[in-house]
C-alpha positions in Angstrom: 22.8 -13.7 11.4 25.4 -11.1 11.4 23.9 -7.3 12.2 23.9 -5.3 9.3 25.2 -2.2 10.7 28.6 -3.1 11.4 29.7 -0.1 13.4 28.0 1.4 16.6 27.7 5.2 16.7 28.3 7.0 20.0 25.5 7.9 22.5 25.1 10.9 23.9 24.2 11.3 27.7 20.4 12.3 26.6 19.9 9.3 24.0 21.3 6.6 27.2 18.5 8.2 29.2 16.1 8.0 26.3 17.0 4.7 25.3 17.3 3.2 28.8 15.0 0.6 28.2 16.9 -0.7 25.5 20.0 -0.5 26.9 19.9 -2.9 30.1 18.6 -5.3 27.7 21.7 -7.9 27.2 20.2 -8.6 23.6 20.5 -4.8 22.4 22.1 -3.2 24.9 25.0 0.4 24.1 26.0 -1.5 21.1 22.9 -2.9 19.4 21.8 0.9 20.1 24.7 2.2 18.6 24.1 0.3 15.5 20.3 1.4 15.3 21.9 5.4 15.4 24.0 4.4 12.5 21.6 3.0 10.7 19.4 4.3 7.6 16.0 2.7 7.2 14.0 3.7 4.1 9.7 3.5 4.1 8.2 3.1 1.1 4.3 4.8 1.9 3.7 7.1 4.8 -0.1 5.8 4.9 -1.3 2.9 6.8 1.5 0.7 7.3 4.2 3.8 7.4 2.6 5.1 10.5 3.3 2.9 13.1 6.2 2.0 11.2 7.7 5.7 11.6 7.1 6.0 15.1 8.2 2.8 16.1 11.7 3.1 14.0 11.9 6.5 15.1 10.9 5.9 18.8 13.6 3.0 18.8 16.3 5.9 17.5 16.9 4.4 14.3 19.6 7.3 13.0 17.7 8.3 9.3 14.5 7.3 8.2 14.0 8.1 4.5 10.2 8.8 3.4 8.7 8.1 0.3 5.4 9.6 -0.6 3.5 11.9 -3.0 -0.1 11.6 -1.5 -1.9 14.1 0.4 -3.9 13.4 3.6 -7.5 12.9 3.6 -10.2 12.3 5.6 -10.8 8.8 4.6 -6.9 8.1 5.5 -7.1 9.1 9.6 -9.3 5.8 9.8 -6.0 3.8 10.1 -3.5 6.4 8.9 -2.9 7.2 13.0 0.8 9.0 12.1 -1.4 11.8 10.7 -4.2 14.2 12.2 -7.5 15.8 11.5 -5.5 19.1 11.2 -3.2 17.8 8.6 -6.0 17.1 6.2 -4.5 18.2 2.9 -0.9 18.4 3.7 1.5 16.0 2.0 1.9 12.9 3.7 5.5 13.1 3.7 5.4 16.6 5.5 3.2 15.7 8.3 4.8 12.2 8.9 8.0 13.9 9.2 6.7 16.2 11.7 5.3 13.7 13.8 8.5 11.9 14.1 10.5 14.9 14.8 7.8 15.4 17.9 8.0 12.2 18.9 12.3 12.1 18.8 14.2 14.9 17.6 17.4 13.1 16.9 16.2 11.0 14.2 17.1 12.4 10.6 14.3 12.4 8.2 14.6 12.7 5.0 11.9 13.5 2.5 11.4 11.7 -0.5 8.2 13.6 -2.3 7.8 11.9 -5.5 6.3 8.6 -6.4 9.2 6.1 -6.7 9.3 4.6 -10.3 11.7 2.7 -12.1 13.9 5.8 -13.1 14.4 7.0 -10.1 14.1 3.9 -7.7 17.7 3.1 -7.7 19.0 6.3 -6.6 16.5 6.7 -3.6 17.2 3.2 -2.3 20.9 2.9 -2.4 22.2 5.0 0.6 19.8 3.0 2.8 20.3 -0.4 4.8 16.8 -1.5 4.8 14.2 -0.9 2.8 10.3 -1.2 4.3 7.5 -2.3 1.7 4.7 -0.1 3.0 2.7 0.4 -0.4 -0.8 -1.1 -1.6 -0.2 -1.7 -5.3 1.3 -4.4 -6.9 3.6 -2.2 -9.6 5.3 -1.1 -6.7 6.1 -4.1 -4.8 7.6 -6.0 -7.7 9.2 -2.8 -8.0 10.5 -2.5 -4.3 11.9 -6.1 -4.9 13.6 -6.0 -7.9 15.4 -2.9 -7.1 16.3 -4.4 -3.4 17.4 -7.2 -5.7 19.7 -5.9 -7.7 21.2 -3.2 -4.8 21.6 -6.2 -2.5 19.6 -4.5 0.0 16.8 -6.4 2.9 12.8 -5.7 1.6 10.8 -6.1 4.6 7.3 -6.4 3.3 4.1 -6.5 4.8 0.5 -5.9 3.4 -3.1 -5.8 4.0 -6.5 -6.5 2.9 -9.5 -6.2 5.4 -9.2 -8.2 8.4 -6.4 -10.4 7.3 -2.3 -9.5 6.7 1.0 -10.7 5.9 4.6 -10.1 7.1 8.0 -11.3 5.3 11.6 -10.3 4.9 12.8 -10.7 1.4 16.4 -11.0 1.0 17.9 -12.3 -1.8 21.2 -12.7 -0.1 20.0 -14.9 2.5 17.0 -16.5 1.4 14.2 -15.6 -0.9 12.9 -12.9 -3.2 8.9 -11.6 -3.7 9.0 -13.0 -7.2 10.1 -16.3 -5.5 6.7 -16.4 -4.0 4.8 -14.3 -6.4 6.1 -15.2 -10.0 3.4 -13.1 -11.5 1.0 -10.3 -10.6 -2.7 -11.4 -9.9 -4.9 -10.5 -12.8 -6.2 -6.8 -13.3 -9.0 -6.1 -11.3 -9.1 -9.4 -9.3 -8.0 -8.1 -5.8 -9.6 -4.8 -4.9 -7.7 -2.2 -3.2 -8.2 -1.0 0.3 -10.1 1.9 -0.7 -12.5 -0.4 -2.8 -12.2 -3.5 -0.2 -11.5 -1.2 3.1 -9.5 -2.3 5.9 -10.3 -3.0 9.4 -8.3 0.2 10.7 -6.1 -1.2 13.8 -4.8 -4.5 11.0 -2.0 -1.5 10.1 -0.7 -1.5 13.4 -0.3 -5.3 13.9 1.5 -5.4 10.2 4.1 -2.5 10.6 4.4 -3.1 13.8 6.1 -6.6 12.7 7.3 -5.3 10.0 9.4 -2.8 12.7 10.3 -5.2 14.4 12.0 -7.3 11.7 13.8 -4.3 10.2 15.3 -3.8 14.2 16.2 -7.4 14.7 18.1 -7.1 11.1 20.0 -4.2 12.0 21.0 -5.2 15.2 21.5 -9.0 14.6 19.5 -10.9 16.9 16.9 -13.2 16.6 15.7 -15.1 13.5 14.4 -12.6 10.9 11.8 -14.0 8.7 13.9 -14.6 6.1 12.4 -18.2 4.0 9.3 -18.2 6.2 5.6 -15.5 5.8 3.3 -15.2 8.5 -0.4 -14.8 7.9 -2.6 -12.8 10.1 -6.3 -13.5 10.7 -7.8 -10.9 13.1 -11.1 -12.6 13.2 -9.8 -15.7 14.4 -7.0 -14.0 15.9 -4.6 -16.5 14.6 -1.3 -16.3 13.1 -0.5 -18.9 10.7 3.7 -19.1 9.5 4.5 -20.6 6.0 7.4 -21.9 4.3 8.9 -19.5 1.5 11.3 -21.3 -0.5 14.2 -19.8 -3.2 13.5 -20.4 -6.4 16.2 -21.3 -8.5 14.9 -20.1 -11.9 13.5 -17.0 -9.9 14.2 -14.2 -13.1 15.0 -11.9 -10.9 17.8 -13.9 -7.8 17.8 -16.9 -9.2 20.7 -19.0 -10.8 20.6 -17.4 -14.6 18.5 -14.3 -13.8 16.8 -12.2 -16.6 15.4 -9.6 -15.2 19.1 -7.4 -14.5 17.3 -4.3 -15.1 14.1 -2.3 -13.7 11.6 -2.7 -16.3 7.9 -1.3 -16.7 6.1 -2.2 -14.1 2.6 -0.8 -14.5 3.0 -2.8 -17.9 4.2 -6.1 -16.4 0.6 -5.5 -13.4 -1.3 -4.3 -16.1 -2.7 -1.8 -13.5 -1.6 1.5 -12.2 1.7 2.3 -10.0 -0.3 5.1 -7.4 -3.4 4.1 -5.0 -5.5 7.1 -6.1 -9.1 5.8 -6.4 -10.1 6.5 -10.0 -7.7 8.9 -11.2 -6.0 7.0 -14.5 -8.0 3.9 -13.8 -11.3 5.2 -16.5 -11.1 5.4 -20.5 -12.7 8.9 -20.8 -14.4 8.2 -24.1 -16.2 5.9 -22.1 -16.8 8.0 -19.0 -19.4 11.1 -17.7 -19.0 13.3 -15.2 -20.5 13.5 -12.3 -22.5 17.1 -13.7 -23.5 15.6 -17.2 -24.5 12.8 -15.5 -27.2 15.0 -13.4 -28.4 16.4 -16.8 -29.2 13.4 -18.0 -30.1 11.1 -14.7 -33.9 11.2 -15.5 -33.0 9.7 -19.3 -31.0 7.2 -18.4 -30.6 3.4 -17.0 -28.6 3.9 -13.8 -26.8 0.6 -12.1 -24.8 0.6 -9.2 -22.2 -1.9 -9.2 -21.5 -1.7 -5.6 -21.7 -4.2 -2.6 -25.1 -4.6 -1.0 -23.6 -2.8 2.5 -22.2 0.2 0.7 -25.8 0.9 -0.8 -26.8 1.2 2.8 -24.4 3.9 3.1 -25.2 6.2 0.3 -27.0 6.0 -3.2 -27.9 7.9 -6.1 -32.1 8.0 -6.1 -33.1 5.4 -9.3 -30.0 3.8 -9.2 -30.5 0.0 -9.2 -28.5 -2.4 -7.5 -26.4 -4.8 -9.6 -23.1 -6.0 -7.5 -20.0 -6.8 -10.1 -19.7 -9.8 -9.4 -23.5 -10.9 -10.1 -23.2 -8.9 -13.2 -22.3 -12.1 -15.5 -25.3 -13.5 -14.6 -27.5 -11.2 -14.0 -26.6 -9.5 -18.3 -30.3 -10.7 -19.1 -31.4 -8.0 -16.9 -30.2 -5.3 -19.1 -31.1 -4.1 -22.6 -28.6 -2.8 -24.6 -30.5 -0.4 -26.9 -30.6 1.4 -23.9 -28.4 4.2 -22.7 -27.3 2.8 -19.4 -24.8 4.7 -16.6 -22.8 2.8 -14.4 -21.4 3.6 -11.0 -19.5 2.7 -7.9 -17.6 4.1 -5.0 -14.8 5.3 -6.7 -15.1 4.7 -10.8 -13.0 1.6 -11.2 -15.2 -0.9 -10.6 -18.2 0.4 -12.4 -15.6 0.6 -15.2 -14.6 -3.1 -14.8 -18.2 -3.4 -15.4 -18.6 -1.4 -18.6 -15.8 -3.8 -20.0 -17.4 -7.0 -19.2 -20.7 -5.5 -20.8 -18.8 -3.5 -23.9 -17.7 -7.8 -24.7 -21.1 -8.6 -23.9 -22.5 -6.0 -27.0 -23.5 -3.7 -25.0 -22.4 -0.4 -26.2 -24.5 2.7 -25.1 -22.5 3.2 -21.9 -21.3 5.0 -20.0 -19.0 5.3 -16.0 -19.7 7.4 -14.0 -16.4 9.5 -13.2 -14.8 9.2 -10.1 -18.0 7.1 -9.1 -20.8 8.1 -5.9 -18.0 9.9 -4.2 -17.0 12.3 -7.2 -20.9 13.1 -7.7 -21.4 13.8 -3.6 -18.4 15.8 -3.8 -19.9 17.9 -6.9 -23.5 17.6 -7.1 -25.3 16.4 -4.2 -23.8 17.3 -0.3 -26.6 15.3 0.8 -24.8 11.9 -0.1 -22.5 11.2 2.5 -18.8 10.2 1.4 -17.0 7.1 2.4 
């Protein structure tokens, strides 16, 4: 495959002795390194995948990286999030990334994209770029990220993760497949958790971007054979790698033959969930919900179920609360009475509030979720309950 940058920039006398390495390597050598200068790679998230991505691209003097982020860093985020310290707690994402790759290589460009990327604005951010890098956890935002590499004709390297287990593609319409090639529709609502409600085993990120790095360099450069039409699926408990075929879908709506889709459209409307990775805010229906200080003026006169997983009760619970896990909810209904007034609660809010649904179509209607879940009452009520 041709390289995508076609035109090598110049190197000064300090970037052939930083790039060394690269440079007596036939494959890259002055003028694959001259291409990576040139080039303009844009990351989508600065969080778990975005970190190693950042250093590596930047560490590999690739000329602009573009950032897109609107988050803040927390505590729970350094886990995994290793592009990020314990002293930027609090600082945008975006700002402390940047930093960190200006440390690590002062003559990359970075250029700072604080907003969330929707489908008003997605366009205009991804168009100066040569390759954009999926590093987001939400579905709204991949089909998002596609579409809009799509239609601008530009490379999506994607790569995502869930627990122990990951995945790593290159869609590129041009050349091969698109993400709605492989993923015609969105799963259900509610029927993959997110990171923050599944977790993530915290070194997966770095196996995932670090691919996903690697694909975006061979791309720009023009050697090897990109992932283009193939996905590789990373098991870290078995520590296997398994590669799949992806194939082009001719009736794809988006690159196929007679596309519909010529347009960004809604895309939290089309994933029926939200486009940001906050854990509860926008997921709860507030005529249904209590906060976490009415709820502690009530606690003693209500029925309190915790919808959590039995090994997150180990790490912190609310005293009375009883132990109902979702997804023995269904059959466990018989338990509960629905003249009674009946809270219910989980890490974060939005699976307690999955659970209020299922009961609301059950009858049950004296309910009420618990805002922002455990964490949100720890947080406001009782310092004693650690957070997770």
């Amino acid at each position: 495959m041709e390289p995508l940058i076609a035109e090598p920039a110049p190197l000064t006398n300090e970037e052939i002795a930083r790039y060394s390495r690269h440079l007596i390597m036939p494959n890259v050598g002055m003028e694959g390194q001259g291409r990576l200068k040139a080039s303009k790679v844009l990351l989508i998230g600065t969080g778990g995948l975005g970190s190693p991505l950042a250093m590596y691209l930047a560490a590999a003097g690739v000329g602009t990286i573009g950032l897109v982020d609107y988050d803040v860093v927390d505590e729970t985020n350094l886990q995994r999030q290793v592009i990020h310290g314990t002293s930027d707690i609090g600082r945008l994402k975006t700002e402390s990334a940047r930093e960190r790759i200006l440390d690590l290589n002062p003559h990359v460009e970075v250029v700072v994209h604080e907003t969330l990327i929707r489908s008003d604005n997605a366009l205009e951010i991804i168009e100066p770029y040569d390759i954009v890098i999926d590093g987001t956890d939400n579905f709204p935002t991949r089909y998002l990220t596609n579409d809009a590499c799509v239609l601008l004709g530009k490379p999506n390297v994607y790569g995502s993760i869930f627990r122990f287990d990951g995945q790593l593609s290159v869609f590129y319409a041009k050349e091969g497949p698109c993400y709605r090639c492989m993923f015609p529709e969105p799963p259900p609502p509610g029927m993959v958790p997110s990171c923050a409600e599944g977790g993530v085993f915290g070194v997966i990120p770095a196996t995932i971007g670090a691919g996903q790095a690697t694909e975006a360099i061979k791309l720009l450069i023009g050697v090897g054979d990109p992932l283009i039409g193939r996905m590789q699926i990373y098991d870290a408990l078995e520590s296997r790698w398994q590669t799949i075929k992806v194939n082009k879908d001719p009736e794809c709506p988006v690159c196929g033959e007679h596309p519909t889709v010529t347009e960004l459209i809604d895309y939290e409307a089309f994933c029926g969930v939200p486009s940001h990775d906050h854990e509860s805010e926008g997921q709860e229906d507030l005529a249904w919900s209590i906060t976490p200080r009415e709820f502690e003026d009530v606690r003693g006169e209500v029925r309190v179920i915790d919808v959590r997983e039995p090994h997150e009760y180990e790490i912190s619970r609310i005293d009375g609360a009883e132990l109902i896990p979702l997804g023995d909810l269904p059959n466990r209904m018989h338990e509960l009475d629905s003249a009674e007034d009946i809270v219910l609660h989980c890490k974060s809010g939005v699976r307690s509030m999955e659970a209020l649904q299922l009961l609301r179509g059950a009858g049950f209607s004296r309910l009420k979720n618990l805002q922002g879940g455990i964490n949100a009452y720890a947080k406001q009520v009782d310092d004693a309950i650690p957070v997770y």
